[in-house]
C-alpha positions in Angstrom: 61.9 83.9 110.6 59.6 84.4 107.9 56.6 85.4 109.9 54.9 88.3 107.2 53.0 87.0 104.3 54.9 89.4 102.0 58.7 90.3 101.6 58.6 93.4 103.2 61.1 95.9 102.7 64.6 93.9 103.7 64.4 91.5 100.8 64.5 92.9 96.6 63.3 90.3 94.0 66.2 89.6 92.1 63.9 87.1 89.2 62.0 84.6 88.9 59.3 83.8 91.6 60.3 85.0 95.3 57.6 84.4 97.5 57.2 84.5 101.2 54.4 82.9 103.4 53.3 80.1 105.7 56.7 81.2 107.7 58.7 80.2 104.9 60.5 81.6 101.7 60.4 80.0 98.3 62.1 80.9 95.0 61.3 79.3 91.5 62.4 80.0 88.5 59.5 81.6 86.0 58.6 79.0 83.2 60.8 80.5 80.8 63.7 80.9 83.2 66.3 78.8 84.4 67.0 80.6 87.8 65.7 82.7 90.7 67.0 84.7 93.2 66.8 87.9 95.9 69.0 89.8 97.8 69.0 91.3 101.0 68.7 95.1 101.6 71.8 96.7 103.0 74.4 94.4 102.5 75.9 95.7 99.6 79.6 96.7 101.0 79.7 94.0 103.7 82.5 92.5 104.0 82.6 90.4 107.6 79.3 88.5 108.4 77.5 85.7 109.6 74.5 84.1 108.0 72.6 81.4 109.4 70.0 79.6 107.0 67.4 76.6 108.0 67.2 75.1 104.3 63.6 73.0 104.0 64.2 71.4 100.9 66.0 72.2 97.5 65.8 70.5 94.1 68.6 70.7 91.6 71.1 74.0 93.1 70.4 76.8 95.7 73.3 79.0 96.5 73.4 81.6 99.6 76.2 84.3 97.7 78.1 86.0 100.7 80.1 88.4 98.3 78.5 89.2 95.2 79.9 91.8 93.6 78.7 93.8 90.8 82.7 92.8 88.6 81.0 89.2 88.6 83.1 87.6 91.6 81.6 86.0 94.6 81.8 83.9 97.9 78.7 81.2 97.9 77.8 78.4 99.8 75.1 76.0 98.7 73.8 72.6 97.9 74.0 71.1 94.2 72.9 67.3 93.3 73.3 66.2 96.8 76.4 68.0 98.5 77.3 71.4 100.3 79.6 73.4 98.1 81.8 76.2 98.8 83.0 78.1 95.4 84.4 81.4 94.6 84.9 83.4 91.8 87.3 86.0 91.4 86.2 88.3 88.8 83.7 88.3 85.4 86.6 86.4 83.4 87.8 83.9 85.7 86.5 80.1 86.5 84.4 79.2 89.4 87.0 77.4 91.7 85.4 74.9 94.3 86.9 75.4 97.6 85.4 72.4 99.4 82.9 69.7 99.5 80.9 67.1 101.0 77.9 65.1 100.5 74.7 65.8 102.3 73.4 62.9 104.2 70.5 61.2 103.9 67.1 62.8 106.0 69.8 66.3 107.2 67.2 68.1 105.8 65.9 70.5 107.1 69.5 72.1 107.6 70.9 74.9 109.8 73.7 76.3 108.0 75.8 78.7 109.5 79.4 80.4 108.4 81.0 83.2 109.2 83.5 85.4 106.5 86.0 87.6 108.6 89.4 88.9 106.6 90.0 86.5 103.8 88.7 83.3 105.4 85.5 81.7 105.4 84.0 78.3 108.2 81.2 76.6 107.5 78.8 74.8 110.2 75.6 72.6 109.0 73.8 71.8 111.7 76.1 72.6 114.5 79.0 70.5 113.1 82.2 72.3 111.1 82.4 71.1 107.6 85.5 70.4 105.5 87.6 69.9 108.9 89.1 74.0 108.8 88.8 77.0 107.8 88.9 78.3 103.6 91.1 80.8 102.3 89.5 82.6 99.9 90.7 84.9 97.0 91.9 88.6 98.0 90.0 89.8 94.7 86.1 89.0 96.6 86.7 91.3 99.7 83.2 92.9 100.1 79.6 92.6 98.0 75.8 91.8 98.7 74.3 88.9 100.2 72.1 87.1 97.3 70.0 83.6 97.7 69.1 81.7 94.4 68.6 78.4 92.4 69.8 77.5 89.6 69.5 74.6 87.0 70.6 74.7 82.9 66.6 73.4 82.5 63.9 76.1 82.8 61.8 75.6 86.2 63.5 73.0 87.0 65.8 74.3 90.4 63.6 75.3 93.7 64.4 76.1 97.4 62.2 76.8 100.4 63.8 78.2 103.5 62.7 78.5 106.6 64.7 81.2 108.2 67.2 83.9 107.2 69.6 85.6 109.3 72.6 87.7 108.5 74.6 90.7 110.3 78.1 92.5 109.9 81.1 91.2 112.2 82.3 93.7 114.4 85.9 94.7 114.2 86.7 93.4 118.2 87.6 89.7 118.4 88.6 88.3 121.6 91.5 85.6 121.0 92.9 83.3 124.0 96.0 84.8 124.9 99.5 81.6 125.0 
C-alpha cells in the first residue's frame, strides 16, 4: 500500500519518472524516453515468490519482471494493447517467447494480479480467477533475478501505469501437498 508520499527506501528508480503519492505509484517515461521503470530492494537472487499487484490503469505496456537478470533474460507478466501477457526471455541473444495470453475485459480495471514462481513454473491469478487454464513452464536458463515494474512504448512518453498496491516475498522451501 502506497501510504508515504515518497519511495522510501524499498523501491530504486530504475528511469524515467517514478513517483509515489495519493496511495498510489506512477511511472512515466521522461519526454525524451520511451520507458520507465523501478525495482524493488532485495530481490536480487530470488528465485520463488509471490507478487500481488492492484493495476489502476495502464496506457500502451506495463510489465511486472519476476526474474530480471543482469545476462538480459527474464520472467514478466503484464498488460500490452489490451491483454495480460506472460513472456520470457532466456538470455541477451535470444527472442522474447510469449508463454500465454488473454484479453483483458472490458471495466476489469482496477486489477488484482497475483502469481506465484516456485521451481520452473509460473500461475497466474487476475482478480481471483486462474488465467490461461494451468500452470507455465518456463525456461531453466531464468532461475533467479530482481523484481522490476515498467512501461514501455517505441514512442517517447507515450506508455504509463499507476498502481495501487505492491506486494512481493520469497516462497519458503516447505510445501504441503495432499497426500493419494
Amino acid at each position: 500500500e502506497f501510504s508515504a508520499d515518497s519511495l522510501g527506501a524499498d523501491w530504486i528508480a530504475g528511469w524515467g519518472a517514478v513517483s509515489m503519492g495519493r496511495r498510489r505509484l506512477a511511472l512515466l517515461p521522461t519526454p525524451r524516453h520511451t520507458s520507465a521503470g523501478v525495482y524493488l530492494r532485495g530481490t536480487d537472487k530470488w528465485r520463488d515468490a509471490t507478487v500481488e499487484f492492484t493495476l489502476k490503469k495502464y496506457l500502451k505496456e506495463f510489465w511486472v519482471y519476476a526474474r530480471l537478470d543482469d545476462d538480459g533474460g527474464f520472467v514478466r507478466v503484464g498488460a500490452r494493447d489490451g491483454w495480460w501477457f506472460v513472456e520470457q526471455k532466456a538470455g541477451a541473444h535470444q527472442p522474447v517467447n510469449v508463454l500465454a495470453r488473454a484479453p483483458i475485459t472490458e471495466g476489469v480495471l482496477p486489477a488484482t494480479v497475483r502469481f506465484i514462481l516456485k521451481g520452473g513454473s509460473l500461475i497466474v491469478y487476475v482478480n481471483g480467477r486462474m488465467q490461461f487454464g494451468r500452470a507455465l513452464r518456463l525456461h531453466p536458463a531464468v532461475e533467479r533475478g530482481r523484481l522490476f515494474l515498467g512501461v514501455y512504448d517505441g514512442k517517447s512518453r507515450a506508455s504509463r501505469a499507476v498502481l495501487t498496491s505492491v506486494r512481493a516475498a520469497p516462497l519458503g522451501g516447505t510445501w504441503i501437498a495432499p497426500s493419494d
